[in-house]
C-alpha positions as CSV (number, residue, x, y, z in Angstrom):
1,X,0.0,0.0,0.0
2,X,1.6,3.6,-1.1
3,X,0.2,5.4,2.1
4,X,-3.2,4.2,1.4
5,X,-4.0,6.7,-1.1
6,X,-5.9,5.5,-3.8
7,X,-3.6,6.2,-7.3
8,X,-6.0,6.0,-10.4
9,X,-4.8,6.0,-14.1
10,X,-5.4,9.7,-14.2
11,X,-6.1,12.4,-12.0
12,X,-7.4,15.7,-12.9
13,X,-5.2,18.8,-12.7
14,X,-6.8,21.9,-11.0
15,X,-5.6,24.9,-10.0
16,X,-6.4,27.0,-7.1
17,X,-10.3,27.3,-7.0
18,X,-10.2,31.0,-6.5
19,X,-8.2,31.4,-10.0
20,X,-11.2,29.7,-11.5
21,X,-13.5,32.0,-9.7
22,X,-11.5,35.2,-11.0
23,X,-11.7,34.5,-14.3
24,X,-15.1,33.0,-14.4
25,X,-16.3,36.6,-12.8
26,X,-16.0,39.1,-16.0
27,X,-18.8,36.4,-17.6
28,X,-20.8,36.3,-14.2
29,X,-20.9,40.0,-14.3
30,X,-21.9,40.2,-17.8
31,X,-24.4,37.2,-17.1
32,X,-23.1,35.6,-20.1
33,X,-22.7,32.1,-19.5
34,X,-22.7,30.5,-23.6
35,X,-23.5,31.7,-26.8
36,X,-19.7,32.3,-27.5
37,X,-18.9,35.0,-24.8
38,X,-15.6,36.6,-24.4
39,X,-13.8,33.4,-22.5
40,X,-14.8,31.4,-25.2
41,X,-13.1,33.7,-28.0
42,X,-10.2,34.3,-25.9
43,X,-9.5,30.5,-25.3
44,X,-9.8,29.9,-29.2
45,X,-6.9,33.2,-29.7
46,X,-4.2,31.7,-27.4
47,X,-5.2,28.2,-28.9
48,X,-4.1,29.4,-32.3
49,X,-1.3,31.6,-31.1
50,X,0.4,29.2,-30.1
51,X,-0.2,26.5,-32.1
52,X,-0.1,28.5,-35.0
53,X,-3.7,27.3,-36.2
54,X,-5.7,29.0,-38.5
55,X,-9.0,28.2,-37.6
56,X,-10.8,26.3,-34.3
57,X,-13.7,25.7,-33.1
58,X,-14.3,25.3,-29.5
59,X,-17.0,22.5,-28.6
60,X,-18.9,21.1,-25.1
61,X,-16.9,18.0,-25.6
62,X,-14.7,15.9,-27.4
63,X,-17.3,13.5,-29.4
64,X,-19.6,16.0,-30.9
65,X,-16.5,17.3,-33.4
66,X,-16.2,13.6,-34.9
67,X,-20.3,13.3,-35.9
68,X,-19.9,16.7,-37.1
69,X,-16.9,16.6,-39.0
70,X,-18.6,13.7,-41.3
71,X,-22.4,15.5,-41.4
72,X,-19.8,18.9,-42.7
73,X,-17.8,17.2,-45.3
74,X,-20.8,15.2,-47.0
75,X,-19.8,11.6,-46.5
76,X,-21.6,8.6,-47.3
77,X,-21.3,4.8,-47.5
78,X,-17.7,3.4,-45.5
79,X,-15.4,5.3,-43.7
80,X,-12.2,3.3,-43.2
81,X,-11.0,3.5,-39.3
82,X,-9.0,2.2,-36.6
83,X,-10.0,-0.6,-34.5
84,X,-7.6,0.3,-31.9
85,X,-8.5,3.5,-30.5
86,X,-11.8,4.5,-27.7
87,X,-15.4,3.6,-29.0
88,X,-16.2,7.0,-30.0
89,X,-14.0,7.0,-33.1
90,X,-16.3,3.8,-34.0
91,X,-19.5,5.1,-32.6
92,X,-19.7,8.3,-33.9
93,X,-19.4,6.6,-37.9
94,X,-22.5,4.0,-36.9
95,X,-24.2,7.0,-35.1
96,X,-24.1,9.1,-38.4
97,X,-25.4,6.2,-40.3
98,X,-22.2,5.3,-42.2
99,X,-20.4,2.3,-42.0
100,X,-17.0,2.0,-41.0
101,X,-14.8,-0.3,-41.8
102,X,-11.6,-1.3,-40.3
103,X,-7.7,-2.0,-41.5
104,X,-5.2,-3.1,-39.1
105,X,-2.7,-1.3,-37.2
106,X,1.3,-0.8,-37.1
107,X,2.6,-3.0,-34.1
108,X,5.0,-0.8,-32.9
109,X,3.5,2.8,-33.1
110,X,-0.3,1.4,-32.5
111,X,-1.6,3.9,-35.4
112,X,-3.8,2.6,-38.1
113,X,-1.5,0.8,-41.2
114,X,-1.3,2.8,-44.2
115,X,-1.0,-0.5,-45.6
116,X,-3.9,-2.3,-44.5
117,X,-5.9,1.2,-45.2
118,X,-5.4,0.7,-49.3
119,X,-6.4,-2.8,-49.5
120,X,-10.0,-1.8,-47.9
121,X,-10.6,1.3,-50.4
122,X,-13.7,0.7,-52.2
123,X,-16.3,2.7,-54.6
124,X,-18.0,3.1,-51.3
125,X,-15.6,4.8,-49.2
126,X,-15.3,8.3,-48.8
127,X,-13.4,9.0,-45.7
128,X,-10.3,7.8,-43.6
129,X,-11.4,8.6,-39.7
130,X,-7.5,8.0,-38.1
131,X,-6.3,8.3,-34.5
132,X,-3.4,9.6,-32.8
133,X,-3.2,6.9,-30.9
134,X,-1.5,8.1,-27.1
135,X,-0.7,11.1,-29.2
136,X,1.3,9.4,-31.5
137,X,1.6,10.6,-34.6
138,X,-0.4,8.4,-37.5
139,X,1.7,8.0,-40.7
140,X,-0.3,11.1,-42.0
141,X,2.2,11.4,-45.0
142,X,0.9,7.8,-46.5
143,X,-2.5,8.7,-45.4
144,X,-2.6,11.7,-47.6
145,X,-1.0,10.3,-50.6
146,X,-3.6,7.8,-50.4
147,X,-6.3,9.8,-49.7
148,X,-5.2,12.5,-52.8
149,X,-5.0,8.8,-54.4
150,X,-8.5,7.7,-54.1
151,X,-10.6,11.0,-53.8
152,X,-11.1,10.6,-49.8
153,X,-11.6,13.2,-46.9
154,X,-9.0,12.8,-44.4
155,X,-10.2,13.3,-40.4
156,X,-8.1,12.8,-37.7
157,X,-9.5,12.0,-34.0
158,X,-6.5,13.9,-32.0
159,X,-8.1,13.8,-28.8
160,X,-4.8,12.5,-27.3
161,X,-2.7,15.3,-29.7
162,X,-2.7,18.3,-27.4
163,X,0.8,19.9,-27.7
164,X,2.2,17.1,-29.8
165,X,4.6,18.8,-32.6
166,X,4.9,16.7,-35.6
167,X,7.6,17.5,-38.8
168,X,7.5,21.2,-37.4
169,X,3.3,21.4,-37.4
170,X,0.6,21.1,-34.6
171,X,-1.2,18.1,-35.2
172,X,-4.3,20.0,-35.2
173,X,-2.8,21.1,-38.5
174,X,-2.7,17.6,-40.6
175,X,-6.2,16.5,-42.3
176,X,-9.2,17.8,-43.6
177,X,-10.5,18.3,-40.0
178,X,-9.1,17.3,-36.6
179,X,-10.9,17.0,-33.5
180,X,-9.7,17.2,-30.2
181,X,-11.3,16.5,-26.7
182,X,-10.5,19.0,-23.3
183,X,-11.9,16.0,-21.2
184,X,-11.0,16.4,-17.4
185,X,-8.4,13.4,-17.9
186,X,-7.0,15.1,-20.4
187,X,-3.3,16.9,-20.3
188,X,-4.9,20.6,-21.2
189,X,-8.9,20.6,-20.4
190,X,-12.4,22.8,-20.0
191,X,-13.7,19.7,-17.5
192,X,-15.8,18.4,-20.4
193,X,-14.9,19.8,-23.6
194,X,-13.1,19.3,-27.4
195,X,-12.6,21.5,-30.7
196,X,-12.6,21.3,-34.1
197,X,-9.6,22.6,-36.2
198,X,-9.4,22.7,-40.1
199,X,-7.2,25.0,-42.3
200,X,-9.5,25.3,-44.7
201,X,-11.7,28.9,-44.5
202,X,-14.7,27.4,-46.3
203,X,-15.0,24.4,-44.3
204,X,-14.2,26.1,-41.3
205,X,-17.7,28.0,-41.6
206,X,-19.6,25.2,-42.6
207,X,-18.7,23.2,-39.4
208,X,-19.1,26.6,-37.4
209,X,-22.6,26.7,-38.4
210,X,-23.0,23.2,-37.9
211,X,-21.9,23.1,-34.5
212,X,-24.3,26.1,-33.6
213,X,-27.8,25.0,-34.7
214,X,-27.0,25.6,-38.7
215,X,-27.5,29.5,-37.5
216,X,-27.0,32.5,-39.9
217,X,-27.3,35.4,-37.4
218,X,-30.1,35.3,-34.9
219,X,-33.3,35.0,-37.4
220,X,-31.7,32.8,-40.5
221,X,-30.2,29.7,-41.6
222,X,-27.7,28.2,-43.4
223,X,-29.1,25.0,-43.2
224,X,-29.0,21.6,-40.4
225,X,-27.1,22.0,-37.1
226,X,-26.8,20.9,-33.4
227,X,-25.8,22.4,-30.4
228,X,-22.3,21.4,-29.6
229,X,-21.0,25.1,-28.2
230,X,-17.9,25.6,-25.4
231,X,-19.8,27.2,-22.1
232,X,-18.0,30.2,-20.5
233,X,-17.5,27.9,-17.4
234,X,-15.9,25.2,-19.7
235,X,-13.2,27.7,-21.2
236,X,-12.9,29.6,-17.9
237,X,-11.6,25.7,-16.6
238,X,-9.5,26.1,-19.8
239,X,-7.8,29.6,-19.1
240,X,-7.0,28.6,-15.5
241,X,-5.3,25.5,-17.0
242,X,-3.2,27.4,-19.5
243,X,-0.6,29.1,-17.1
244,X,0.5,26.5,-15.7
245,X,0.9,24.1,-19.1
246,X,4.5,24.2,-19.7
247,X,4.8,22.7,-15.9
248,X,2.5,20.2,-16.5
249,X,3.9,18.9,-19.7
250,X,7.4,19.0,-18.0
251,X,6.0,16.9,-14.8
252,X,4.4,14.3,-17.3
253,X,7.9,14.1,-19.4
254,X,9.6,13.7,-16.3
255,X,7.3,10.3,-14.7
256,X,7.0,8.5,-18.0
257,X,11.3,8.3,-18.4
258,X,11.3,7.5,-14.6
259,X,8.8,4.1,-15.8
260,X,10.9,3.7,-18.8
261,X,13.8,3.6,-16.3
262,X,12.8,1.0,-13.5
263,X,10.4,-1.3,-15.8
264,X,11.2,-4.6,-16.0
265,X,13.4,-4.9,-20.0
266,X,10.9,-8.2,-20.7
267,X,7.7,-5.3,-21.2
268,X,7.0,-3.3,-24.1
269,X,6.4,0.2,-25.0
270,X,5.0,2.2,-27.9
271,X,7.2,3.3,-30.4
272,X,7.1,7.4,-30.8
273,X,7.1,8.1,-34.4
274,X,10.3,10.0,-35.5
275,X,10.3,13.9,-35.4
276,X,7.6,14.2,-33.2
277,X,7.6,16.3,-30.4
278,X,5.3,14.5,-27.9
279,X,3.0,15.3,-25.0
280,X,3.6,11.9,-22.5
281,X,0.0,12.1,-22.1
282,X,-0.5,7.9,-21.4
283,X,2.4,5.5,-20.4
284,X,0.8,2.5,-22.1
285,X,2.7,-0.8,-21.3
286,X,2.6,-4.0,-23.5
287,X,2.9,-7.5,-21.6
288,X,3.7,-11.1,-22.8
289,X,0.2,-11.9,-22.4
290,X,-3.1,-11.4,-20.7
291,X,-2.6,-13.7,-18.2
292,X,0.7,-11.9,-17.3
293,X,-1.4,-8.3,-17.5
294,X,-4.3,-9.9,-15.2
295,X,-1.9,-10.7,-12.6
296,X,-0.2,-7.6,-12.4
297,X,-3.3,-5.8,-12.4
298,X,-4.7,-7.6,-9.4
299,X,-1.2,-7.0,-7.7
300,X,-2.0,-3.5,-8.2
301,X,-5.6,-3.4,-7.2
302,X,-4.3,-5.3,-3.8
303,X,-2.4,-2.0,-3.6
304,X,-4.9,0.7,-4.0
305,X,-3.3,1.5,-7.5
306,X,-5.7,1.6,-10.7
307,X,-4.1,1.1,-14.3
308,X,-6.7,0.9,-17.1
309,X,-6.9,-1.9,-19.6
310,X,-7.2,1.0,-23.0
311,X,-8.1,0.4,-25.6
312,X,-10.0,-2.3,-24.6
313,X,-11.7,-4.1,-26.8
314,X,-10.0,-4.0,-30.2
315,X,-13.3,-2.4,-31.6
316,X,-13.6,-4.6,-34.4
317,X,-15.3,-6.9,-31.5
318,X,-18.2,-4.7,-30.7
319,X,-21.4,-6.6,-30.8
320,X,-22.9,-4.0,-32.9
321,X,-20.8,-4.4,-35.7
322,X,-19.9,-6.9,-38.3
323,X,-15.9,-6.6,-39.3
324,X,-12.7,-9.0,-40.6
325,X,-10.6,-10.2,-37.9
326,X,-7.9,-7.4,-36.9
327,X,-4.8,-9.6,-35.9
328,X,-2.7,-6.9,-34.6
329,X,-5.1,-5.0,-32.4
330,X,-6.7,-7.8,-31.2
331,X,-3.4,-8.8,-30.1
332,X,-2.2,-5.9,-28.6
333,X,-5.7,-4.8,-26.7
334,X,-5.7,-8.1,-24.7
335,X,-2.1,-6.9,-23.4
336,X,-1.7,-3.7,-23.1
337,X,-2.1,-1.7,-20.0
338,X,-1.8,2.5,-19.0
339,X,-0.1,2.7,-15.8
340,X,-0.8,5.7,-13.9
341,X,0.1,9.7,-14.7
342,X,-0.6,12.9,-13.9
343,X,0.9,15.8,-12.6
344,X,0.5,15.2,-9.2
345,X,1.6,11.6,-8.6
346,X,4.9,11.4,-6.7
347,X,8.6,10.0,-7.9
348,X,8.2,7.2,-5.4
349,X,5.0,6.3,-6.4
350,X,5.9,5.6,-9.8
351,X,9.1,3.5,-8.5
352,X,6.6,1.5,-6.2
353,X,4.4,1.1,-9.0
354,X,7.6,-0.6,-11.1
355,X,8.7,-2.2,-8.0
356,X,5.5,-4.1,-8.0
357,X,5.1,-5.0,-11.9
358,X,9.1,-6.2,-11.7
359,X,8.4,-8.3,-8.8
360,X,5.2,-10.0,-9.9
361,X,6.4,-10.7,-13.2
362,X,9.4,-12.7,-11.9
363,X,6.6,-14.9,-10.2
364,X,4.5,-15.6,-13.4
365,X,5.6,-18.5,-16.1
């Protein structure tokens, strides 16, 4: 036991409560609480400052920029996707009444297989839906050749890419549209929140309008929308986060080389595509087999300490869907594990932690 505190997968990061307040009160005063008030617009400026974005869109959450990325960009029929990624990639094709279909991924950087994604091009698909999988970088040079190739709309579910620098460009930047979630477990968040980013100015206003009722000013409209606008609380969350960013990236970088350090040389670990400037935002670990993983994670539940089996399942194997067999991620889901991190977890947690893992797996044959 690690003081008998209880050390989840995550932890939300919060600042000071009154910070929150502070910021919060120029809204409160104003009795502006959504409809894109001044938070709102100032979160989406610093968000493209520093990314150097063109355009973003700030949503309520992270799922709501997926379904309406594929209602904006007019797709029908299949939409080739990951099976290794969470449900919502998956769900949010079925939910817009598409089909997707899956190819494989790469073992050793978990992304979907630019490979795999050619053979299952047909006359019926019309979009690649690809995850930064643990902020990875997806091979988004191959997927664009191939999408150019075939005619296909390109979007990418980034919801682990915050920060993440790839070949010198945000990741919010690759694609026809990216999406990004600002959930609580998330490195940068709003609480419950995403955005969507595209660099192109025409389909940049079609999604705004789509992600605001389909409105044209207060009495017209463009045409179909929903309601998937940022809150002034949500962004106020956001711009109490934002100080203190560099720190938490830093804290993050620091705890996932201290794993990589004291792990047992017998586990796995995803391979970080080259010239990528990553985030640390999971410490996924890969064991020799589920058994193995099952007994480590009781060992760590005995312990108070709470790793998550994700992604689990490969989505191929929902029951709501009909798909080929996906050898590699149905491999790798049964075995892979994300140990606990967050900013506020302790050095000598994390060596416990490895203590524990290197211990119990010199006790399982």
């Amino acid at each position: 036991m690690i003081e008998n505190e209880r050390i989840n997968v995550t932890k939300v990061f919060l600042p000071n409560q009154d910070e929150y307040q502070k910021i919060l009160k120029s809204s409160w005063d104003k009795c502006w609480m959504t409809n894109r008030g001044d938070l709102v617009l100032e979160l989406e400026t610093k968000l493209k400052s520093k990314y150097q974005i063109n355009n973003v869109i700030l949503t309520t959450n992270g799922t709501l920029p997926i379904q309406i990325a594929i209602k904006t960009l007019g797709l029908t029929g299949e939409i080739i996707t990951t099976p290794f990624s969470y449900v919502a990639t998956t769900s949010s094709i079925a939910w817009e009444g598409l089909t997707p279909v899956f190819a494989d991924i790469e073992v050793d950087t978990f992304t979907i297989d630019p490979l795999k994604i050619e053979e299952k091009v047909t006359n019926k698909t019309s979009a690649i839906l690809a995850t930064h999988v643990f902020g990875n970088p997806c091979d988004v040079d191959a997927i664009e050749t191939i999408a150019k190739k075939h005619n296909l709309k390109v979007i990418y579910d980034a919801a682990h890419s915050f920060g993440v620098v790839y070949k010198g460009k945000s990741m919010f930047n690759y694609g026809d549209v990216s999406t990004c979630s600002f959930h609580a477990t998330k490195i940068f968040h709003t609480a419950e929140g995403g955005a969507l980013f595209s660099q192109h100015k025409e389909l940049h206003d079609k999604l705004y309008y789509h992600h605001n009722f389909g409105h044209n000013g207060p009495e017209h409209f463009h045409g179909i929308g929903i309601n998937a606008k940022m809150s002034e609380l949500q962004a106020a969350m956001g711009l109490t986060v934002w100080p203190y960013l560099e720190g938490i990236f830093s804290r993050r970088e620091l705890l996932y080389k201290l794993y990589l350090k004291h792990l047992d040389s017998r586990l796995s670990f995803q391979k970080i595509r080259l010239e990528t400037t990553y985030n640390y935002s999971y410490f996924p670990v890969v064991f020799e087999s589920e058994a193995q993983l099952l007994k480590i994670v009781k060992v760590l539940n005995d312990h108070n300490i709470f790793p998550r089996r994700y992604f689990y399942p490969s989505l191929n194997t929902l029951p709501y869907l009909k798909s080929d067999k996906m050898p590699a991620s149905e491999a790798l889901s049964v075995k892979i594990l994300c140990l606990p991190l967050y900013f506020d977890l302790k050095e000598e947690q994390v060596k416990t932690i490895c203590g524990l893992i290197n211990k119990n797996l010199n006790q399982i044959e």
